[in-house]
C-alpha positions as CSV (number, residue, x, y, z in Angstrom):
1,X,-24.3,-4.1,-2.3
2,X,-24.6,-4.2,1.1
3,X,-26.5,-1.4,3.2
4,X,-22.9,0.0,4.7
5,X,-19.9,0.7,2.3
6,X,-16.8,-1.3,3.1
7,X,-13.7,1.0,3.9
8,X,-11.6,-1.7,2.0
9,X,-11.8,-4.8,-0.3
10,X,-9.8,-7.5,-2.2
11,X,-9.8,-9.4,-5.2
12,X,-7.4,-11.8,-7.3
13,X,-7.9,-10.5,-10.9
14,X,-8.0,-12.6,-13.8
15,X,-7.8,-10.7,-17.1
16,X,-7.5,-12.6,-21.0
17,X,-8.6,-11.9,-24.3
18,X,-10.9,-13.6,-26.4
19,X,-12.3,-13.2,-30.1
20,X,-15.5,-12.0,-30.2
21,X,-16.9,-11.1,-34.0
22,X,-13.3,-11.0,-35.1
23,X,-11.8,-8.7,-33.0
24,X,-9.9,-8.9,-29.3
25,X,-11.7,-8.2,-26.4
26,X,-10.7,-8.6,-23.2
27,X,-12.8,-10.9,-20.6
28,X,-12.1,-10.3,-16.3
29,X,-13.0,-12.6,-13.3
30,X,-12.9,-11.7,-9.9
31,X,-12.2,-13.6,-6.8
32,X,-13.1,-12.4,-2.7
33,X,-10.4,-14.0,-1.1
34,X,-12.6,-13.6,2.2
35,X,-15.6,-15.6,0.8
36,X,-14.2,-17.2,-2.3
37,X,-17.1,-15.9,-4.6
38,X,-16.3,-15.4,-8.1
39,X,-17.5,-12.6,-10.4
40,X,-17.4,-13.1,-13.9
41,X,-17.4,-9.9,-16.6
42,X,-17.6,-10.5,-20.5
43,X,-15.6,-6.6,-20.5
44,X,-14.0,-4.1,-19.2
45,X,-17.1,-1.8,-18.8
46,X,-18.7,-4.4,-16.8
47,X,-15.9,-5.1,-14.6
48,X,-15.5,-1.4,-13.8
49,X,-19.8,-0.8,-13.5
50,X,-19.6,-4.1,-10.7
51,X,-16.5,-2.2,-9.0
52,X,-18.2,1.3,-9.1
53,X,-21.4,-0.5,-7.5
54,X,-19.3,-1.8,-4.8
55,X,-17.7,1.7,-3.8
56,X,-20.5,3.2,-4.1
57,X,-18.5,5.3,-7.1
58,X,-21.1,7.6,-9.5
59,X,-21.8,6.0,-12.5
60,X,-22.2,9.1,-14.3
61,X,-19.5,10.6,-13.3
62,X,-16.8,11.3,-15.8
63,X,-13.2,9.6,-15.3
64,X,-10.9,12.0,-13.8
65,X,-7.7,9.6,-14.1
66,X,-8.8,10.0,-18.3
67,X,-6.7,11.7,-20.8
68,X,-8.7,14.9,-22.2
């Protein structure tokens, strides 16, 4: 991540599933339309851990958009 947070970002967002040990999971891919650099992300959580790195979001923090 860079040493100054960015104020805003875009990505094109790929999302399918895939079998994994028998059961449907589902696999992202981002794209910077600025650079063209691809992220790849075997699941969700890793998707969301690469977005909260590049906001600068906690990682401990609970979700507050989550059901209780």
């Amino acid at each position: 991540m860079k040493s100054e947070l960015r104020r805003e970002m875009s990505y094109l967002l790929r999302l399918w599933q895939t079998k994994s040990r028998g059961e449907l999971v589902w696999q992202a891919n981002l794209v910077s339309p600025q650079t063209g650099e691809r992220q790849g992300f075997v699941d969700l959580d890793g998707l969301f851990e690469f977005l909260r790195r590049e906001t600068g979001a906690p990682q401990d923090e609970e979700d507050e958009c989550a059901p209780e």
